[in-house]
Biopython code that builds the backbone (N, CA, C, O; Angstrom):
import numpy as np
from Bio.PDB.StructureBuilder import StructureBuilder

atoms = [
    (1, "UNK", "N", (16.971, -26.281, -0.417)),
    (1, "UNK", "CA", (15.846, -25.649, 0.254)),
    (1, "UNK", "C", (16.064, -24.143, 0.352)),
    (1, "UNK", "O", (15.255, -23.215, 0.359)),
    (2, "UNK", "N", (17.385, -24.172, 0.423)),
    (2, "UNK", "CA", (17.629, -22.037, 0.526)),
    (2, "UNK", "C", (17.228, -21.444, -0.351)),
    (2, "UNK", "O", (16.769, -20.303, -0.389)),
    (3, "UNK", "N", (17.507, -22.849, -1.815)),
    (3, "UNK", "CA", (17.173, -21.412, -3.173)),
    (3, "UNK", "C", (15.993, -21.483, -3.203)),
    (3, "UNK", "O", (15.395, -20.441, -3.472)),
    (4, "UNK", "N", (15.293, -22.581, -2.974)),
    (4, "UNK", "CA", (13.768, -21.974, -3.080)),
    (4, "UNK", "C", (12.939, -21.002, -2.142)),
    (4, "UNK", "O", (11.795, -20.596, -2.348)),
    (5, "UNK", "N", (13.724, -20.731, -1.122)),
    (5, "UNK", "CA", (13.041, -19.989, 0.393)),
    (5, "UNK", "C", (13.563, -18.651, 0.063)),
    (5, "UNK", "O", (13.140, -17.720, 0.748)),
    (6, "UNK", "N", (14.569, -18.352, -1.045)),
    (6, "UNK", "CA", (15.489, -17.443, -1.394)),
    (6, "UNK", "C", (14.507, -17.082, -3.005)),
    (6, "UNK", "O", (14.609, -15.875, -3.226)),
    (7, "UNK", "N", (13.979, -17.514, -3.677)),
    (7, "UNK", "CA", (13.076, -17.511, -4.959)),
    (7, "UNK", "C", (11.876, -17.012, -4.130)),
    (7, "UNK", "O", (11.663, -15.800, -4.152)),
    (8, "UNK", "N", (11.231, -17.645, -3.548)),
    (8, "UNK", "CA", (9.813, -17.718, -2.963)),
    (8, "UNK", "C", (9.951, -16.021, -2.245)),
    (8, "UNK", "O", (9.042, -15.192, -2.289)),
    (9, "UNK", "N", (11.367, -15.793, -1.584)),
    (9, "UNK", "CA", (11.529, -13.869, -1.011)),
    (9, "UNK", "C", (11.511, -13.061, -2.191)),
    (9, "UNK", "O", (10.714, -12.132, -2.316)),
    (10, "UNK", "N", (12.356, -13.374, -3.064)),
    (10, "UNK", "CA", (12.424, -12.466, -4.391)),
    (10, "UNK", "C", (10.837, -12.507, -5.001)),
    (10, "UNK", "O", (10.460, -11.357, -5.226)),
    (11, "UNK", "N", (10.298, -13.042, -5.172)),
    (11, "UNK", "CA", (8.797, -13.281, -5.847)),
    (11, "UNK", "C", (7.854, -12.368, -4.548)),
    (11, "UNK", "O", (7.223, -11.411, -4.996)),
    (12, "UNK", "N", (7.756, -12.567, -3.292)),
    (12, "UNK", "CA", (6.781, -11.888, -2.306)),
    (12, "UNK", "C", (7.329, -10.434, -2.607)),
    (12, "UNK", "O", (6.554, -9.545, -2.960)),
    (13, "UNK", "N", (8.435, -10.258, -2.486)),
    (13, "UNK", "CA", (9.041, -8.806, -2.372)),
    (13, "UNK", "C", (8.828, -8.113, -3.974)),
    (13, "UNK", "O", (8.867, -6.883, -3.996)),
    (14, "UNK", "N", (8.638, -8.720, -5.112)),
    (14, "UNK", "CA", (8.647, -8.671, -6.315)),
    (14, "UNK", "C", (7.048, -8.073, -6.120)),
    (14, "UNK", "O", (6.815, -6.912, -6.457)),
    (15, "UNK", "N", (5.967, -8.939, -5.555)),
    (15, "UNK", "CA", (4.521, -9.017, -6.278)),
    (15, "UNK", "C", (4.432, -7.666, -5.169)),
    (15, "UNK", "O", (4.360, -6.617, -5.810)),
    (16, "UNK", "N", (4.421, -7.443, -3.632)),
    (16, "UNK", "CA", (4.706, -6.297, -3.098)),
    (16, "UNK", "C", (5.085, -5.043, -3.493)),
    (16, "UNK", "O", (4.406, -4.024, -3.377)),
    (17, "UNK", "N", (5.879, -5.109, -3.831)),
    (17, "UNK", "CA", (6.509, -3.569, -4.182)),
    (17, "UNK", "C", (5.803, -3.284, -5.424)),
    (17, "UNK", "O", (5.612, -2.107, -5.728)),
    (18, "UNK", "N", (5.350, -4.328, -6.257)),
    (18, "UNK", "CA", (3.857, -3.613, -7.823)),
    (18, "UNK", "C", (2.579, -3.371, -7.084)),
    (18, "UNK", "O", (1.817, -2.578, -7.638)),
    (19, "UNK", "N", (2.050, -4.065, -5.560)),
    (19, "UNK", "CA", (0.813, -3.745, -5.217)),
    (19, "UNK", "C", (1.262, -1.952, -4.630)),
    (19, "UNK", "O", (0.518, -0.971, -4.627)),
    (20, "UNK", "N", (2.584, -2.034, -4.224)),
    (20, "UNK", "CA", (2.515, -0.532, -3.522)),
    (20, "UNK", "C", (2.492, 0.248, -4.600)),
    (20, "UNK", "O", (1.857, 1.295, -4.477)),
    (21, "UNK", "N", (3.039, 0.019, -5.691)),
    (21, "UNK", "CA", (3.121, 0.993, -6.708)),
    (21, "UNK", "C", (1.648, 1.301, -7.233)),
    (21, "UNK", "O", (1.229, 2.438, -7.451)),
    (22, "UNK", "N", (1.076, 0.370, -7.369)),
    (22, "UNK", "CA", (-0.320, 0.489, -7.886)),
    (22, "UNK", "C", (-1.233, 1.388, -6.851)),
    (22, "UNK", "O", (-1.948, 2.291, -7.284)),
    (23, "UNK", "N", (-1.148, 1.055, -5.387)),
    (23, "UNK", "CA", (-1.794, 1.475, -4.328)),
    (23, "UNK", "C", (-1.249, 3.153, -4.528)),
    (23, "UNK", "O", (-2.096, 3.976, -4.180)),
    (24, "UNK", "N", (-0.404, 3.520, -4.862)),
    (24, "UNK", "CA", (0.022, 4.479, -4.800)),
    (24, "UNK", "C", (-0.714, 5.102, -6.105)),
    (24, "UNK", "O", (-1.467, 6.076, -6.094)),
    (25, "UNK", "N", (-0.364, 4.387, -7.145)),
    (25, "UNK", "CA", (-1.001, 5.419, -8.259)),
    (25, "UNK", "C", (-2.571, 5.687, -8.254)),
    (25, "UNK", "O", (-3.079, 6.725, -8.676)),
    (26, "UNK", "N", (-3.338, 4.502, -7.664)),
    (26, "UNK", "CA", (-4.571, 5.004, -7.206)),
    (26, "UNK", "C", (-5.273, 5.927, -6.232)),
    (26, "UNK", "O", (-6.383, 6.437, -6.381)),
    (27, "UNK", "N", (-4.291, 6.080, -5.024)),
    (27, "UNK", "CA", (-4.474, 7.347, -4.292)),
    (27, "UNK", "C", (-4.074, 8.528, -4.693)),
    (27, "UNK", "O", (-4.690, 9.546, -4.378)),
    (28, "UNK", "N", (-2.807, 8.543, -5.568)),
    (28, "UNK", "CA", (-3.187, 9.868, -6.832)),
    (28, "UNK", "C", (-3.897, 10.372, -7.150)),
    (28, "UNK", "O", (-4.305, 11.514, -6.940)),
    (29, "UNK", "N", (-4.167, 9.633, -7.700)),
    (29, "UNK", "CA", (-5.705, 9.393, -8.959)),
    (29, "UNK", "C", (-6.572, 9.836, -7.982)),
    (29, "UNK", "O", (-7.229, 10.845, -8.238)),
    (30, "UNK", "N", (-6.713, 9.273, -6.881)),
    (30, "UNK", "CA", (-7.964, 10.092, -5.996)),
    (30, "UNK", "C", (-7.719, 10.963, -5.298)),
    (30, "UNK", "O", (-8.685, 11.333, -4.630)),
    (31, "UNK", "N", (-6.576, 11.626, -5.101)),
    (31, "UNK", "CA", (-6.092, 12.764, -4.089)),
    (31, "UNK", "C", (-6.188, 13.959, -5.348)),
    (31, "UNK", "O", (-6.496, 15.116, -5.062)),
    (32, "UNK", "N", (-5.824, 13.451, -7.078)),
    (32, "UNK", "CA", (-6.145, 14.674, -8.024)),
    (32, "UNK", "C", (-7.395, 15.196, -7.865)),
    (32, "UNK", "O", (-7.696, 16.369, -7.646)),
    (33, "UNK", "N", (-8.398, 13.845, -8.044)),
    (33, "UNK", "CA", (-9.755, 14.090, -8.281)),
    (33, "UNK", "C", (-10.336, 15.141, -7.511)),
    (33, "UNK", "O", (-10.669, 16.270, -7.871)),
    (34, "UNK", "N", (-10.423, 14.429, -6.066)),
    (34, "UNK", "CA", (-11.068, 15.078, -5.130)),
    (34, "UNK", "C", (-10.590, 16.201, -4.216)),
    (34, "UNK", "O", (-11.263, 16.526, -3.237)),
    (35, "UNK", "N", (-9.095, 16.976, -4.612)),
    (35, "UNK", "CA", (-8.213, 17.497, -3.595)),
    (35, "UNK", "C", (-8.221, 17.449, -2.613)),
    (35, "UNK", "O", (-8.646, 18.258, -1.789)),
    (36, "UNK", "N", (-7.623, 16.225, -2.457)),
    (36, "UNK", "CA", (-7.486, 15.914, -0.393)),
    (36, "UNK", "C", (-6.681, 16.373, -0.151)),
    (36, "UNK", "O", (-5.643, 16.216, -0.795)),
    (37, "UNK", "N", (-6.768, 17.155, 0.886)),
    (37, "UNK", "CA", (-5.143, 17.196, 1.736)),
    (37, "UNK", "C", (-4.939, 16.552, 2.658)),
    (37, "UNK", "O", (-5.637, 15.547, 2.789)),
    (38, "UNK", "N", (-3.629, 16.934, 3.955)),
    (38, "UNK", "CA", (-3.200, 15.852, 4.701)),
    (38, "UNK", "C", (-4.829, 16.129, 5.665)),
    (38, "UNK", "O", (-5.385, 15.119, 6.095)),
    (39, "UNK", "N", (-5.480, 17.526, 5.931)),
    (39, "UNK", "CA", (-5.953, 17.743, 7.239)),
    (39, "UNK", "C", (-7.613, 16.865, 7.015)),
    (39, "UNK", "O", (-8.530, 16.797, 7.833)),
    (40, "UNK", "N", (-7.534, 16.230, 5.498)),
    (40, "UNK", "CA", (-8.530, 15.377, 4.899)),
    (40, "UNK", "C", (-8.475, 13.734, 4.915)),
    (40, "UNK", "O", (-9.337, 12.908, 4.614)),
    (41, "UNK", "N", (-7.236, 13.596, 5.346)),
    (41, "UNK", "CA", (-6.940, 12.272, 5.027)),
    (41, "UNK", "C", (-6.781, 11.837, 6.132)),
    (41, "UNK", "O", (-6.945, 10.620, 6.210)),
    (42, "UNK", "N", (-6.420, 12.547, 7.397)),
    (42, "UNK", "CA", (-6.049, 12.136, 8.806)),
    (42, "UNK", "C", (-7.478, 11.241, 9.613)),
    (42, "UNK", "O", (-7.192, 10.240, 10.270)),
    (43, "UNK", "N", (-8.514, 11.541, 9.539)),
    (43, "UNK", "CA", (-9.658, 10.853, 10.125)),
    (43, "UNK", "C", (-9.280, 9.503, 8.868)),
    (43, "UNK", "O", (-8.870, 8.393, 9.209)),
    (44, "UNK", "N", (-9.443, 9.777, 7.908)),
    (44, "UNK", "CA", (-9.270, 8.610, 7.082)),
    (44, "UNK", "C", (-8.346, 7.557, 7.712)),
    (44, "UNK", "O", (-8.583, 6.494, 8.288)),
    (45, "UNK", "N", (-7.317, 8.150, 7.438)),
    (45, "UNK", "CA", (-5.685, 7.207, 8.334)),
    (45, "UNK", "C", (-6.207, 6.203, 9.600)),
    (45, "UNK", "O", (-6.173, 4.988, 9.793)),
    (46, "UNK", "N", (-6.785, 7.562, 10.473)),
    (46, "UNK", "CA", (-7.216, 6.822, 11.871)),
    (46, "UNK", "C", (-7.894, 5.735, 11.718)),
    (46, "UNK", "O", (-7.707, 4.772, 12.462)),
    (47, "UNK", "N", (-8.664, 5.724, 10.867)),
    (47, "UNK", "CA", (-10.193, 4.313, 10.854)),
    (47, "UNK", "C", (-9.164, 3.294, 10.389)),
    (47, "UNK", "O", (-8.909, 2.191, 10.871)),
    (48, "UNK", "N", (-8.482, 4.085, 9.051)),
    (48, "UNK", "CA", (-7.638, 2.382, 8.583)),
    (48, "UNK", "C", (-6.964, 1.867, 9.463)),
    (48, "UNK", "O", (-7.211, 0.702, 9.774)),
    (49, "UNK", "N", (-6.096, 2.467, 10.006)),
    (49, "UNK", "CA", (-4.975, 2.112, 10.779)),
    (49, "UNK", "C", (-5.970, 1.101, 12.372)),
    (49, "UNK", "O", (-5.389, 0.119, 12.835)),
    (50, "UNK", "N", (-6.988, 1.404, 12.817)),
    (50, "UNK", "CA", (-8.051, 1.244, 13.934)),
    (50, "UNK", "C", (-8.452, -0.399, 13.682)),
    (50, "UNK", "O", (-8.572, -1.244, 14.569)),
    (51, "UNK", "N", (-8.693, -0.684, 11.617)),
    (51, "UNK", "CA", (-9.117, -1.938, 11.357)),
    (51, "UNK", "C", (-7.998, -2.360, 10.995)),
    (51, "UNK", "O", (-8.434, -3.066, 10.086)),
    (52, "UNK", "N", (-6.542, -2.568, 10.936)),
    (52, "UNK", "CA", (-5.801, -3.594, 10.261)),
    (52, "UNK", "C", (-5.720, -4.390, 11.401)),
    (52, "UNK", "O", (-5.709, -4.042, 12.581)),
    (53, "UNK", "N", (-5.665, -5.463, 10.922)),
    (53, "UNK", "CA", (-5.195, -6.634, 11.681)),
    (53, "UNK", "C", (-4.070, -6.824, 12.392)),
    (53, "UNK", "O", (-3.047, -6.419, 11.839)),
    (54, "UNK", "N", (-3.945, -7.348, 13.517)),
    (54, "UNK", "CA", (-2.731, -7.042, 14.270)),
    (54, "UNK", "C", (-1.806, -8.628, 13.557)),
    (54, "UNK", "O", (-0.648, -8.872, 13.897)),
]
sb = StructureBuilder()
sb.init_structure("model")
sb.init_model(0)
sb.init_chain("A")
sb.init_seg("    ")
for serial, (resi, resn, name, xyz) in enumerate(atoms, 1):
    if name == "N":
        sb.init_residue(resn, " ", resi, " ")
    sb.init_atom(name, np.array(xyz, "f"), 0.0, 1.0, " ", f" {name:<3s}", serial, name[0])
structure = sb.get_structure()
């Protein structure tokens, strides 16, 4: 039961760390486009951070 609870961590932590990478290269991609800066992104932050789920 460990190696699979031990497979099943390596695989979540695996598919994770490609969604951050991706999440990341797409806010690039939109921070080139549109030149955001931080004093642009902070109301942004607030709303997300306001809807995640606890």
């Amino acid at each position: 039961m460990d190696g699979r609870l031990g497979q099943l961590e390596n695989r979540m932590s695996s598919l994770l760390y490609k969604q951050a990478v991706e999440q990341d290269m797409v806010a690039g991609i939109l921070a080139d486009a549109y030149q955001f800066n931080e004093d642009d992104l902070q109301p942004r932050r607030t709303e997300s951070i306001n809807k995640a789920p606890e």
